[in-house]
N, CA, C and O atoms as a Maestro MAE file, in Angstrom:
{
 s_m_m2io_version
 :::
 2.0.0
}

f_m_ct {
 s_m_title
 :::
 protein
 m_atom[336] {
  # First column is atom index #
  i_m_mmod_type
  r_m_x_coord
  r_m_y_coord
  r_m_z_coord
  i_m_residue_number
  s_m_chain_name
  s_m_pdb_residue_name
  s_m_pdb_atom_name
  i_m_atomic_number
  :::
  1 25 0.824 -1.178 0.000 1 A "UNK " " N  " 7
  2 3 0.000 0.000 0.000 1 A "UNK " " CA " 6
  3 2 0.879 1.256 0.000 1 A "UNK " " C  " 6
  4 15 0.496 2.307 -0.513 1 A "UNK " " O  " 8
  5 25 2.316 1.078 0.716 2 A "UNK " " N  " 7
  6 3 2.654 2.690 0.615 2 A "UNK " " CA " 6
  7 2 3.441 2.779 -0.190 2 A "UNK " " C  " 6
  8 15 4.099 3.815 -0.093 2 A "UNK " " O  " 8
  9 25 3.973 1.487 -1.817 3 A "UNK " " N  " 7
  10 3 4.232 1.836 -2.313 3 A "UNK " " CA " 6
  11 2 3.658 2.500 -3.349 3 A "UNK " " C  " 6
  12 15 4.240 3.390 -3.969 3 A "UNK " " O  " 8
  13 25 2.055 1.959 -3.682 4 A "UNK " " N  " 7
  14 3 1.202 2.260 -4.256 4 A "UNK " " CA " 6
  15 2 0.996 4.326 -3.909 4 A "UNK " " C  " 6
  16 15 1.066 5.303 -4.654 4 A "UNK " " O  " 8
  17 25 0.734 4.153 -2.427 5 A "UNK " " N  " 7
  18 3 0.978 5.754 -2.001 5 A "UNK " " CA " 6
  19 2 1.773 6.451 -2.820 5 A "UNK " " C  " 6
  20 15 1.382 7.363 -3.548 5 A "UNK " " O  " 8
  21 25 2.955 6.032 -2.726 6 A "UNK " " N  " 7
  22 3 4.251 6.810 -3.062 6 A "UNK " " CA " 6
  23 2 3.865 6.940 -4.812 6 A "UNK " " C  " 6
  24 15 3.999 8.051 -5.326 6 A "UNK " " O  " 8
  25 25 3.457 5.936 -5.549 7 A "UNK " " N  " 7
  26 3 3.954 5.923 -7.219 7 A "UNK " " CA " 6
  27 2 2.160 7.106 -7.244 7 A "UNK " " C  " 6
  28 15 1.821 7.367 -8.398 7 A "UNK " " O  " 8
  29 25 1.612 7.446 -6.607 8 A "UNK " " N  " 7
  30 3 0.534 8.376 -6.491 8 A "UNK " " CA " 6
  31 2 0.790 9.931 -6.217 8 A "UNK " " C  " 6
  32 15 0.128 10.902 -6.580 8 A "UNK " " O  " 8
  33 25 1.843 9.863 -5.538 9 A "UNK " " N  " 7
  34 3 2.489 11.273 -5.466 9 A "UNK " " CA " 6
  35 2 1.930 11.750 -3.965 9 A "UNK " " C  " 6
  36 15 2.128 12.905 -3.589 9 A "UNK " " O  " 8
  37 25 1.165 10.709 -3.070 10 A "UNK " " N  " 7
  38 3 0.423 10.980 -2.056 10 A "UNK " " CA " 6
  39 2 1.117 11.005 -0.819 10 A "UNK " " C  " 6
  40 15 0.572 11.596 0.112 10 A "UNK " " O  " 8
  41 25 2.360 10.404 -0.619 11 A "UNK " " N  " 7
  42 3 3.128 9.995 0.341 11 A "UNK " " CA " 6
  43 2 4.477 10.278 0.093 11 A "UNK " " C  " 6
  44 15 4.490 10.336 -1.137 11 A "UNK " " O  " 8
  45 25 5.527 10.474 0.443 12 A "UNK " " N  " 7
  46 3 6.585 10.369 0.447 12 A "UNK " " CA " 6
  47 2 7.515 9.757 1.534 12 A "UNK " " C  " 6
  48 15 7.339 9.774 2.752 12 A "UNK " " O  " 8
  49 25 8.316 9.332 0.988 13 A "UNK " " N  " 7
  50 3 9.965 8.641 2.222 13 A "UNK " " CA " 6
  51 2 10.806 8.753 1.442 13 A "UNK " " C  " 6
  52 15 10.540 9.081 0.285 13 A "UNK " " O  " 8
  53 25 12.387 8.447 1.965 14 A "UNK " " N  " 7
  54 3 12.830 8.500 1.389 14 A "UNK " " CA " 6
  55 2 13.433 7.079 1.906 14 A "UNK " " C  " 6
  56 15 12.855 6.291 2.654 14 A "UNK " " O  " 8
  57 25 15.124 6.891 1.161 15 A "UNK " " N  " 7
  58 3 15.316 5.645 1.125 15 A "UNK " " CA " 6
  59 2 16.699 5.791 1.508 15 A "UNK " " C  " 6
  60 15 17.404 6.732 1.143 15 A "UNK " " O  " 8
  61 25 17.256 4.382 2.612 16 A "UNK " " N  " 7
  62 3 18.692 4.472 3.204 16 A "UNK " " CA " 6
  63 2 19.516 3.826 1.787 16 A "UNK " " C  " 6
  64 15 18.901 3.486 0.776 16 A "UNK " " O  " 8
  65 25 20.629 3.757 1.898 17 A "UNK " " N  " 7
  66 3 21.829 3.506 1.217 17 A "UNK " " CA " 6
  67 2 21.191 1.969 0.768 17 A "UNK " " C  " 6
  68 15 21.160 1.534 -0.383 17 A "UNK " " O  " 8
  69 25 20.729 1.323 1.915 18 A "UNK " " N  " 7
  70 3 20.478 0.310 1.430 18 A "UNK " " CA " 6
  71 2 19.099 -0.421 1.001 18 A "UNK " " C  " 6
  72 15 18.613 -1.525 1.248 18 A "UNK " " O  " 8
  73 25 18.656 0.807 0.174 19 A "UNK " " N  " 7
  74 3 17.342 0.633 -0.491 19 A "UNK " " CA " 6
  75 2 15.586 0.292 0.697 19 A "UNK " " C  " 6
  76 15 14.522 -0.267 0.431 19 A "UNK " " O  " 8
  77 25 16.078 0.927 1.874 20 A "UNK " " N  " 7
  78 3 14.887 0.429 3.168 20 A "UNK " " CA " 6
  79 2 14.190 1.985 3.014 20 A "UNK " " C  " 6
  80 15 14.797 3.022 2.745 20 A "UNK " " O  " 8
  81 25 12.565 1.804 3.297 21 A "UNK " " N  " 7
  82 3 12.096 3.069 3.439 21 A "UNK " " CA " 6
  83 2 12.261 3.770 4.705 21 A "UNK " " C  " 6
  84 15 11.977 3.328 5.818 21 A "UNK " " O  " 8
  85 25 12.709 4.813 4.444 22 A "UNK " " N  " 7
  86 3 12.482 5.847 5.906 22 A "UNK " " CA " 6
  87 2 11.756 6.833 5.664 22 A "UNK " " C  " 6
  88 15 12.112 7.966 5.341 22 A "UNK " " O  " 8
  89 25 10.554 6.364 5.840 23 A "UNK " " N  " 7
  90 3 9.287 7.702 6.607 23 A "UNK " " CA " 6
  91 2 9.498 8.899 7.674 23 A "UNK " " C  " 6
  92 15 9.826 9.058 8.850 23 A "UNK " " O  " 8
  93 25 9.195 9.474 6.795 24 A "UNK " " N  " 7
  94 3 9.382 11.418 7.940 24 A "UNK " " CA " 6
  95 2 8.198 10.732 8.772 24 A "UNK " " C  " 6
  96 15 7.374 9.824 8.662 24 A "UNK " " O  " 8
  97 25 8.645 11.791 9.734 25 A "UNK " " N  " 7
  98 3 7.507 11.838 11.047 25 A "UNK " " CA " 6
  99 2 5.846 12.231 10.888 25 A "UNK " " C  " 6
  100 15 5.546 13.266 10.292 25 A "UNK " " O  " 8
  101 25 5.385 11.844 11.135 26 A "UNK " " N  " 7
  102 3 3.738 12.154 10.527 26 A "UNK " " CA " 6
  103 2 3.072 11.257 9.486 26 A "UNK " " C  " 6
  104 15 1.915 11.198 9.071 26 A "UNK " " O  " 8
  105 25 4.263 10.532 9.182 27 A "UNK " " N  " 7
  106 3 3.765 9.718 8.275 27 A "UNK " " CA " 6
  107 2 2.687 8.778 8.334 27 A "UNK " " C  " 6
  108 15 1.924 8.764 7.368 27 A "UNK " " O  " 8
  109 25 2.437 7.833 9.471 28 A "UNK " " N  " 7
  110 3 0.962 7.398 10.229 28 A "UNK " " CA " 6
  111 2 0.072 8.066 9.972 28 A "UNK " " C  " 6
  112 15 -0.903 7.770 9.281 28 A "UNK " " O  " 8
  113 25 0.274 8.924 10.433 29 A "UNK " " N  " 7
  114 3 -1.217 10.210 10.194 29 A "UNK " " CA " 6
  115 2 -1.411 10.109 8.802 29 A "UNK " " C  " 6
  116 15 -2.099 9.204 8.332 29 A "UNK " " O  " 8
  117 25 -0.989 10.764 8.266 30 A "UNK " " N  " 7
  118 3 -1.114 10.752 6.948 30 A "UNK " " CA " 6
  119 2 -1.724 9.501 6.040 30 A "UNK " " C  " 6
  120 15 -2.833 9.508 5.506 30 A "UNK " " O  " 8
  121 25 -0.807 8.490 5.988 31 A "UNK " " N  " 7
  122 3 -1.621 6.905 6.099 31 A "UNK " " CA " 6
  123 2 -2.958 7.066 6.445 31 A "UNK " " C  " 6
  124 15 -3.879 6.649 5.744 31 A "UNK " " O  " 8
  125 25 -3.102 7.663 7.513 32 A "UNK " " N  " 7
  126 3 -4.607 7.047 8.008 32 A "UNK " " CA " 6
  127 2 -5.005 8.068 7.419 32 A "UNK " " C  " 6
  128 15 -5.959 7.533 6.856 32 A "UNK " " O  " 8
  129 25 -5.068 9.589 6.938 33 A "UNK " " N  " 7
  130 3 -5.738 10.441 6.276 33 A "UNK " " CA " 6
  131 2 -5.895 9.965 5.015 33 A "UNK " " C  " 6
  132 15 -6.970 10.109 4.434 33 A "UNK " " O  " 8
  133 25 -4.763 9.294 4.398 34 A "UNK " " N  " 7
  134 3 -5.208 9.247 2.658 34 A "UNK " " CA " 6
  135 2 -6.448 7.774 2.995 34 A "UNK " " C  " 6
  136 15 -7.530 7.688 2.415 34 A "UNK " " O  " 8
  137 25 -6.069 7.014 3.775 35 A "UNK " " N  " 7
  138 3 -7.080 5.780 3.837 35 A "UNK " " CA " 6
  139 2 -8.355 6.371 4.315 35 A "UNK " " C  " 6
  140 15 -9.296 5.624 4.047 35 A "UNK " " O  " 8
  141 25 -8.785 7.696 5.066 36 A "UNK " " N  " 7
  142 3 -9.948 7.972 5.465 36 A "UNK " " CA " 6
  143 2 -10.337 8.656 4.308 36 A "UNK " " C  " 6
  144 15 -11.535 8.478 4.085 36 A "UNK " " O  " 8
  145 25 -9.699 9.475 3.369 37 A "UNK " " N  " 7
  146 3 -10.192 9.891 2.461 37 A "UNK " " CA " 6
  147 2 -10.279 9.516 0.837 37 A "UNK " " C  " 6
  148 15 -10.571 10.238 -0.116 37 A "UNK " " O  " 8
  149 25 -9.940 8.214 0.886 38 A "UNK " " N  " 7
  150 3 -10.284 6.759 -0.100 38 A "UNK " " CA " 6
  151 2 -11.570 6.407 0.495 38 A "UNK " " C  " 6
  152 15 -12.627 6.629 -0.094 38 A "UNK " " O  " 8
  153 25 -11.496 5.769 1.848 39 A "UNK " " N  " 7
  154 3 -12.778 5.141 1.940 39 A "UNK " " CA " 6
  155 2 -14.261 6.191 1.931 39 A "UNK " " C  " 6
  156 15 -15.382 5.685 1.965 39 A "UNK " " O  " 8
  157 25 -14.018 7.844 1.873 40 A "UNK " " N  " 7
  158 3 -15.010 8.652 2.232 40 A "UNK " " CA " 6
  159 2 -15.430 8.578 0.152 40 A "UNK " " C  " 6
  160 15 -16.480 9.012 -0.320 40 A "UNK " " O  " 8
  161 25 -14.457 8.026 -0.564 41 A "UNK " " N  " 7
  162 3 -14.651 7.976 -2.181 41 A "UNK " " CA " 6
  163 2 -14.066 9.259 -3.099 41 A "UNK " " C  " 6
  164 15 -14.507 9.751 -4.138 41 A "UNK " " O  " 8
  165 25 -13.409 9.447 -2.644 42 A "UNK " " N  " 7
  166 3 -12.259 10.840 -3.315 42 A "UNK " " CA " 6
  167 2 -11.365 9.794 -3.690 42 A "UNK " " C  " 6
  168 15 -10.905 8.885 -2.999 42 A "UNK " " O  " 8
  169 25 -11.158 10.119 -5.130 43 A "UNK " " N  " 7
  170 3 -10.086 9.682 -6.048 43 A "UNK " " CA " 6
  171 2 -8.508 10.279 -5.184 43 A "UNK " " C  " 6
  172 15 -8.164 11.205 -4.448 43 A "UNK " " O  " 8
  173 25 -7.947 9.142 -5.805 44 A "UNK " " N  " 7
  174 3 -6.312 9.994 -5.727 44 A "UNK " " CA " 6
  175 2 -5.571 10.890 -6.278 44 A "UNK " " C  " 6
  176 15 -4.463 11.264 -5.895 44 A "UNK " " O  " 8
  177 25 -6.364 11.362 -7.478 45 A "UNK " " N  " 7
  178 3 -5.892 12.838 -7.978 45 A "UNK " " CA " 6
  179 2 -6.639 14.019 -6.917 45 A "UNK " " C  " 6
  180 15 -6.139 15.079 -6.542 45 A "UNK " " O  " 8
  181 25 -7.916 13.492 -6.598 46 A "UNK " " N  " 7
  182 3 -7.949 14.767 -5.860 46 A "UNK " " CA " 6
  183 2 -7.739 14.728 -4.290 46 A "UNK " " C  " 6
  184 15 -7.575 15.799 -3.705 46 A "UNK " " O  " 8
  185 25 -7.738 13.291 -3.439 47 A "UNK " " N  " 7
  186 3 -6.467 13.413 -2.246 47 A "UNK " " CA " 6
  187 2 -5.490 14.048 -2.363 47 A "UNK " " C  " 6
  188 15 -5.252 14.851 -1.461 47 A "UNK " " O  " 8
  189 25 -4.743 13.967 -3.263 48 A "UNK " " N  " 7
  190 3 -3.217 14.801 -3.797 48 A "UNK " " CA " 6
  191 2 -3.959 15.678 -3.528 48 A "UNK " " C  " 6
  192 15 -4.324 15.666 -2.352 48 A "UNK " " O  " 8
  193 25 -4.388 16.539 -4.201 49 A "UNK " " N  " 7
  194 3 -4.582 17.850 -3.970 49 A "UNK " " CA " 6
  195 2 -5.505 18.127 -2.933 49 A "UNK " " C  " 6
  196 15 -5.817 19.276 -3.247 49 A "UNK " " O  " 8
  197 25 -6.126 17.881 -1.961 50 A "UNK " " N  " 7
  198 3 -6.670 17.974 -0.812 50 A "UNK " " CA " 6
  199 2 -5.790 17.650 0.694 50 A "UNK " " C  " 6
  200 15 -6.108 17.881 1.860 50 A "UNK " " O  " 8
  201 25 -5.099 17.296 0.360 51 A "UNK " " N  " 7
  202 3 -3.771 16.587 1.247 51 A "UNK " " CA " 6
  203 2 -3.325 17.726 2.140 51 A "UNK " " C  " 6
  204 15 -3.225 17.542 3.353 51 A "UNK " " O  " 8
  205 25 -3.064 18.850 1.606 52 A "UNK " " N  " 7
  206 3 -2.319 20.063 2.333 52 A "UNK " " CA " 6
  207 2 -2.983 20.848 3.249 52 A "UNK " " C  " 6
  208 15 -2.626 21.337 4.321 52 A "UNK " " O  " 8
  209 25 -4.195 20.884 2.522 53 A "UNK " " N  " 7
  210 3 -5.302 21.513 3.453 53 A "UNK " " CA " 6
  211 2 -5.718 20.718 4.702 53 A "UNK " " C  " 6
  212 15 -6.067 21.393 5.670 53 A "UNK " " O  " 8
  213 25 -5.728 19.598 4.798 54 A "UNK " " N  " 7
  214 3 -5.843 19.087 5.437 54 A "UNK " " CA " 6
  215 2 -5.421 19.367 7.047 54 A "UNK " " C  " 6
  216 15 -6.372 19.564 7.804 54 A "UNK " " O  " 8
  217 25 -4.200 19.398 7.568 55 A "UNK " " N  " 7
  218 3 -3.499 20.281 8.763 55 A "UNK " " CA " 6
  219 2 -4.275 21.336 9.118 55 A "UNK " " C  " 6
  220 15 -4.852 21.378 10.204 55 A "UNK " " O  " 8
  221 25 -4.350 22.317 8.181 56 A "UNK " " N  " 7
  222 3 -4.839 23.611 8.573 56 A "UNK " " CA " 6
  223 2 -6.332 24.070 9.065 56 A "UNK " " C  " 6
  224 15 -6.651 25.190 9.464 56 A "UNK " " O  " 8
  225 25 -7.338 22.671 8.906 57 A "UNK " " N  " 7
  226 3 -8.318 22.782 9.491 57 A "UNK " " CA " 6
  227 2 -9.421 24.086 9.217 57 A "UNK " " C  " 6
  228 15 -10.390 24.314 9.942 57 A "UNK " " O  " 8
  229 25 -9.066 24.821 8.089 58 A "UNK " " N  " 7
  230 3 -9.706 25.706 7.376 58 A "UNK " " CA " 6
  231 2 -10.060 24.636 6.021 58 A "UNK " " C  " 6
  232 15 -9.485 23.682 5.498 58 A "UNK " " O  " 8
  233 25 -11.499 25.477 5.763 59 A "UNK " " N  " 7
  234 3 -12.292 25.355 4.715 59 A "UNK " " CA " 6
  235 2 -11.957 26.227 3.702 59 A "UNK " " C  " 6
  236 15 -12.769 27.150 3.758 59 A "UNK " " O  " 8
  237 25 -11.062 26.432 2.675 60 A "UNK " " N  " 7
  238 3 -10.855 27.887 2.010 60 A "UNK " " CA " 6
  239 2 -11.411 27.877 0.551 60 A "UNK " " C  " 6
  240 15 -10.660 27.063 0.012 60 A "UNK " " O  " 8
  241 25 -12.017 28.173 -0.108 61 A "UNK " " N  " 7
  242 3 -12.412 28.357 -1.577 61 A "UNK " " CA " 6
  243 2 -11.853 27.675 -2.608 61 A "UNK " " C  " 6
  244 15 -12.324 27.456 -3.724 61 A "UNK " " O  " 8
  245 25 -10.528 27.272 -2.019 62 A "UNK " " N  " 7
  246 3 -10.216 26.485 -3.063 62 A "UNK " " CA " 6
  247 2 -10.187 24.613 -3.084 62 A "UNK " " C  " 6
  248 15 -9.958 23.742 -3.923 62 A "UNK " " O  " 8
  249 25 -10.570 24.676 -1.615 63 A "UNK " " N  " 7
  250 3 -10.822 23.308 -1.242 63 A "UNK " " CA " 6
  251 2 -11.729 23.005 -1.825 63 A "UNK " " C  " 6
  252 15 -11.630 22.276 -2.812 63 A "UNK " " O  " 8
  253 25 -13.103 23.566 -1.305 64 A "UNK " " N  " 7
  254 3 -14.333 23.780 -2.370 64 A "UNK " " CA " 6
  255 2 -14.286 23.461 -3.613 64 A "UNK " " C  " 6
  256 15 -14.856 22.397 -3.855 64 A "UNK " " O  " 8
  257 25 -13.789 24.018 -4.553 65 A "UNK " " N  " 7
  258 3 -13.646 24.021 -5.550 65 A "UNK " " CA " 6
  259 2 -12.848 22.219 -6.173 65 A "UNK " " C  " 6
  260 15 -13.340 21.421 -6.971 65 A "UNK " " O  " 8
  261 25 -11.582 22.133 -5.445 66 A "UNK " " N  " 7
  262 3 -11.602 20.632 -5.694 66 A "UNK " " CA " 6
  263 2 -12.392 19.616 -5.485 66 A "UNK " " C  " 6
  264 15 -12.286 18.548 -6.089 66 A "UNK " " O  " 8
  265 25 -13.273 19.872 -4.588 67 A "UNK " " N  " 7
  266 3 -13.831 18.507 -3.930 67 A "UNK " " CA " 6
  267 2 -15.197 18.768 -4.756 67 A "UNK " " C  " 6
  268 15 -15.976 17.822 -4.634 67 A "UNK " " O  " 8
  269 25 -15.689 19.855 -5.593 68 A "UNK " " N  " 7
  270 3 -16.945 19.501 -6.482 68 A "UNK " " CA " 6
  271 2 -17.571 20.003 -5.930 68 A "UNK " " C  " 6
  272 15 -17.380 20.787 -5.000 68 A "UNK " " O  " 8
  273 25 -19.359 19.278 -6.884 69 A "UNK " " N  " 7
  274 3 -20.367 19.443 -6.452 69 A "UNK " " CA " 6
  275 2 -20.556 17.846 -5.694 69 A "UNK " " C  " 6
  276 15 -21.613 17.240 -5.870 69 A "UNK " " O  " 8
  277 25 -19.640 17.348 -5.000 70 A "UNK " " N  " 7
  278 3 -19.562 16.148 -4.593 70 A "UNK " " CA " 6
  279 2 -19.073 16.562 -2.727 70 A "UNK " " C  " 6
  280 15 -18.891 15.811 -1.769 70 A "UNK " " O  " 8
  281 25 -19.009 17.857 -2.839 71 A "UNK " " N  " 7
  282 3 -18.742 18.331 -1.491 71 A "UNK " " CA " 6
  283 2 -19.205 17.622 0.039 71 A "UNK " " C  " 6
  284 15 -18.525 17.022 0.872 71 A "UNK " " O  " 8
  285 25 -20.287 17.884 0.016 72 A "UNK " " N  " 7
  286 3 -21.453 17.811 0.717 72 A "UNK " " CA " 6
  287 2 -21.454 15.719 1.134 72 A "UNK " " C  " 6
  288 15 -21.376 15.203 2.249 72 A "UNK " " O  " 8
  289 25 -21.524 15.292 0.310 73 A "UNK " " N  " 7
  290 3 -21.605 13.989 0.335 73 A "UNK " " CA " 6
  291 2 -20.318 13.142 0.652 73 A "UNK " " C  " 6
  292 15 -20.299 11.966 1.014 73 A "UNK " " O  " 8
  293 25 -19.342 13.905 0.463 74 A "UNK " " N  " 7
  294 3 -17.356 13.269 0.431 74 A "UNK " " CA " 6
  295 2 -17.383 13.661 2.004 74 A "UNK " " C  " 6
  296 15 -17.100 12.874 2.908 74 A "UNK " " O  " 8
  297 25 -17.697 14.755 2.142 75 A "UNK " " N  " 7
  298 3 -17.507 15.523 3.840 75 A "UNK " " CA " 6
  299 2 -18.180 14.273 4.830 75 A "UNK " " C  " 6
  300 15 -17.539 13.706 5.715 75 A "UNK " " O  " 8
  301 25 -19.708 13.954 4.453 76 A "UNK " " N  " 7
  302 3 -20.026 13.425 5.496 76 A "UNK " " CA " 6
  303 2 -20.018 11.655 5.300 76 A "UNK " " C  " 6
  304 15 -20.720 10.830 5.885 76 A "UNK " " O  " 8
  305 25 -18.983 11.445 4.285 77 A "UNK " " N  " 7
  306 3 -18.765 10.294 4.259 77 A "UNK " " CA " 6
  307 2 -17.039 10.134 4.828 77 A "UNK " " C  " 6
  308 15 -16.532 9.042 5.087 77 A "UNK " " O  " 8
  309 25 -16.323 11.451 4.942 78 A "UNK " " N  " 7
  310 3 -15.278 11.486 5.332 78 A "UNK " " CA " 6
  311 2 -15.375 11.459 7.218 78 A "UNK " " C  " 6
  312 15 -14.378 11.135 7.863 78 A "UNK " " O  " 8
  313 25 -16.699 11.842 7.915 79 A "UNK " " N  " 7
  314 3 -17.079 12.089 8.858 79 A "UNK " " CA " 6
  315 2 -17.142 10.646 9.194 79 A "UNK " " C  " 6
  316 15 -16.056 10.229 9.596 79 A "UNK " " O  " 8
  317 25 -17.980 9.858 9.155 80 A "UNK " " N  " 7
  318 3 -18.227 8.475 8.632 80 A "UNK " " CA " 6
  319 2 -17.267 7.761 9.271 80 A "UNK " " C  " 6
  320 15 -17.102 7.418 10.442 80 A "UNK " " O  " 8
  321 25 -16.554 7.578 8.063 81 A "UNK " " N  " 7
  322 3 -14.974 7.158 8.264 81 A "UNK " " CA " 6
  323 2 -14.523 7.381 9.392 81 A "UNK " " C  " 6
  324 15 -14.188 6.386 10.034 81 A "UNK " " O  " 8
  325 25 -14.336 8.858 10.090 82 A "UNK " " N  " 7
  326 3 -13.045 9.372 10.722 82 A "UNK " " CA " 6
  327 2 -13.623 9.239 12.177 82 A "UNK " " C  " 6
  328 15 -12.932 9.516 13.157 82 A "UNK " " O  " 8
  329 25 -14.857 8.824 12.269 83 A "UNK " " N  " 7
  330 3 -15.832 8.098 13.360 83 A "UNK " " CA " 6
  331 2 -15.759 6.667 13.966 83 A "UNK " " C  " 6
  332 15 -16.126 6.283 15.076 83 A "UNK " " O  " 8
  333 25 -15.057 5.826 12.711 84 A "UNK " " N  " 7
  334 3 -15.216 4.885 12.822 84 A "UNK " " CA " 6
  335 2 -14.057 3.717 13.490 84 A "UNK " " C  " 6
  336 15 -14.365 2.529 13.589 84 A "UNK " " O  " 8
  :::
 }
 m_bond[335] {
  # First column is bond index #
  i_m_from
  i_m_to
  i_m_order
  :::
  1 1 2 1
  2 2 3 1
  3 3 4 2
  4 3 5 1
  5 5 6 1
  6 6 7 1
  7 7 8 2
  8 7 9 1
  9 9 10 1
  10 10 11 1
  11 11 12 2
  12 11 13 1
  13 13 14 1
  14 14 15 1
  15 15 16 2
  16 15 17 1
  17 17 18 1
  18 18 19 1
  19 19 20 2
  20 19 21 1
  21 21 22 1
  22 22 23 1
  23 23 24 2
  24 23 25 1
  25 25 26 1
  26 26 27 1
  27 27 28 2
  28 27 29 1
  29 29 30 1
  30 30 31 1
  31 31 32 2
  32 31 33 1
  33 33 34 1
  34 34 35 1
  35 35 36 2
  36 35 37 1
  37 37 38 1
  38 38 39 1
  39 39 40 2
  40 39 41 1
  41 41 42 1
  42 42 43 1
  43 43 44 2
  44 43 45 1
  45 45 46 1
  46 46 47 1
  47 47 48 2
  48 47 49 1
  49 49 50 1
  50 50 51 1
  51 51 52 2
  52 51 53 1
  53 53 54 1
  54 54 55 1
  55 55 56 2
  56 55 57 1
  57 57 58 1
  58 58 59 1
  59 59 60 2
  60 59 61 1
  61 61 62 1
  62 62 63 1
  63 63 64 2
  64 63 65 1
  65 65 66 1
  66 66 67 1
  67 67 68 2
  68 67 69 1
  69 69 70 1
  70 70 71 1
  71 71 72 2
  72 71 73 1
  73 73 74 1
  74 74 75 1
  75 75 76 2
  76 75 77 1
  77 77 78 1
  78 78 79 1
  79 79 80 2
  80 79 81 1
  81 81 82 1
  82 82 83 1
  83 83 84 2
  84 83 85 1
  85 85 86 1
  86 86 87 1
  87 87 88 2
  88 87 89 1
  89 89 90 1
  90 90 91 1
  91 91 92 2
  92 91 93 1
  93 93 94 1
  94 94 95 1
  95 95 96 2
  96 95 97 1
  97 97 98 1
  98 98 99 1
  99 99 100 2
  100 99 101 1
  101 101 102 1
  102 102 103 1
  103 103 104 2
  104 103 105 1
  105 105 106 1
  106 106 107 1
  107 107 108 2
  108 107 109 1
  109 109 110 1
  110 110 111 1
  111 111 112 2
  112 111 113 1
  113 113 114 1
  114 114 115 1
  115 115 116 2
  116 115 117 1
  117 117 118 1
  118 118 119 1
  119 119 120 2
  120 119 121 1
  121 121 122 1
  122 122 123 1
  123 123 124 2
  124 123 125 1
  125 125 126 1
  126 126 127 1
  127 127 128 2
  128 127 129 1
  129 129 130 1
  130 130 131 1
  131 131 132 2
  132 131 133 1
  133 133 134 1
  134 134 135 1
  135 135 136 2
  136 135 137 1
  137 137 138 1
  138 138 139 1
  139 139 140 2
  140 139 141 1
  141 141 142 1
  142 142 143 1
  143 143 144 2
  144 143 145 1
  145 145 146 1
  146 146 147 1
  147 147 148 2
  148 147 149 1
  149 149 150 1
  150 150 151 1
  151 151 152 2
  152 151 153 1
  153 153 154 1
  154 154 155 1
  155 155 156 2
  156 155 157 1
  157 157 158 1
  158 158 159 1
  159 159 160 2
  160 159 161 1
  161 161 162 1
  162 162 163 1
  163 163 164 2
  164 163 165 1
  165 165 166 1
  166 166 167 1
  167 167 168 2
  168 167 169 1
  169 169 170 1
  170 170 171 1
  171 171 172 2
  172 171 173 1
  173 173 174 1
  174 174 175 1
  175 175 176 2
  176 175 177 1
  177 177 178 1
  178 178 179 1
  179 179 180 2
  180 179 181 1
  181 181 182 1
  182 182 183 1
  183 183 184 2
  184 183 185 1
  185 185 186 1
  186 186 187 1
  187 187 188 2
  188 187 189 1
  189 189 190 1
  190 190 191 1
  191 191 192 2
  192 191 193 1
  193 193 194 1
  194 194 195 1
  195 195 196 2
  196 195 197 1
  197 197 198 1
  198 198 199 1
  199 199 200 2
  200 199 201 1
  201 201 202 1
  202 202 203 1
  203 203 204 2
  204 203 205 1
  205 205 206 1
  206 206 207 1
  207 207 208 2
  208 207 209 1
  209 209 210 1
  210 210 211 1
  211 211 212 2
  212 211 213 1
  213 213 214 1
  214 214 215 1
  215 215 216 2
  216 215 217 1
  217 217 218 1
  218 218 219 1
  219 219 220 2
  220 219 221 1
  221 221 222 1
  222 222 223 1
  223 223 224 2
  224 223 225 1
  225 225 226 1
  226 226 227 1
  227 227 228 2
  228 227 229 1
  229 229 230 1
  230 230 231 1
  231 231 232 2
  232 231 233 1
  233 233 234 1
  234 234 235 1
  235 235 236 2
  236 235 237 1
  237 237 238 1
  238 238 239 1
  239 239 240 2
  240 239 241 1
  241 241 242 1
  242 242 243 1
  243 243 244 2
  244 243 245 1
  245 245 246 1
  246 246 247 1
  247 247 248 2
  248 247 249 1
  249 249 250 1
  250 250 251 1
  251 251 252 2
  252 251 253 1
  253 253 254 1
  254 254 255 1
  255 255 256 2
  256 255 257 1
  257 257 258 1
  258 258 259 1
  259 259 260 2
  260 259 261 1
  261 261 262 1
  262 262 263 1
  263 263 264 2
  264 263 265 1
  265 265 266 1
  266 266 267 1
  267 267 268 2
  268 267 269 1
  269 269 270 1
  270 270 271 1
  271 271 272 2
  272 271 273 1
  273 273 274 1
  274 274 275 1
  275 275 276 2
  276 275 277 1
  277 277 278 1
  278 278 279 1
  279 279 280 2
  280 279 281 1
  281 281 282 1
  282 282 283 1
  283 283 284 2
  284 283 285 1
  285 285 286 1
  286 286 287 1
  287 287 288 2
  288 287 289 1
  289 289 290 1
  290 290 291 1
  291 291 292 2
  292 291 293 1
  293 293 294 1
  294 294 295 1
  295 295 296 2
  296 295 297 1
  297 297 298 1
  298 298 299 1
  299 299 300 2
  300 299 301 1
  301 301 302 1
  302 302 303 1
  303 303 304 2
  304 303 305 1
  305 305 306 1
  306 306 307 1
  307 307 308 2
  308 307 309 1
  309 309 310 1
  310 310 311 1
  311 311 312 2
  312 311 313 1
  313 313 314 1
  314 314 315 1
  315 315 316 2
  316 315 317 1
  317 317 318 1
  318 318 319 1
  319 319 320 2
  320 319 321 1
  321 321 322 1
  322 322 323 1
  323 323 324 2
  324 323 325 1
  325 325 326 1
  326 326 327 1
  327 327 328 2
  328 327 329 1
  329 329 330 1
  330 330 331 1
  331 331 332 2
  332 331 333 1
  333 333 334 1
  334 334 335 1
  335 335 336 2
  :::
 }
}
């Protein structure tokens, strides 16, 4: 799964000398954010781009704007999820 992450552009690590992944810190979180926001039904082009906003816990116009007219229904299926 997190290589799948990674060839998505959703995750990053990097890698020791001897080809082993080393995950930055937060990386869990994150895991569990891109998996809460797969199972809420947001594609992985637009996780990528919903990803950042994420931390900041603001709603800003342009979040909106990625997540559609599918807003409303991703939110409370992301609720769902992040309940569960």
């Amino acid at each position: 799964m997190l290589r799948s992450y990674e060839q998505q552009d959703l995750l990053h690590s990097i890698r020791s000398p001897g080809g082993r992944r080393q995950d930055p810190a937060g990386a869990v979180e994150r895991v569990g954010l891109i998996q809460q926001l797969c199972a809420a039904g947001l594609p992985s082009r637009i996780v990528r781009e919903v990803l950042p906003f994420a931390g900041s816990g603001e709603v800003s116009p342009r979040l909106l704007e990625l997540l559609g007219p599918n807003v409303t229904a991703w939110i409370g299926r992301w609720r769902t999820c992040d309940s569960a």
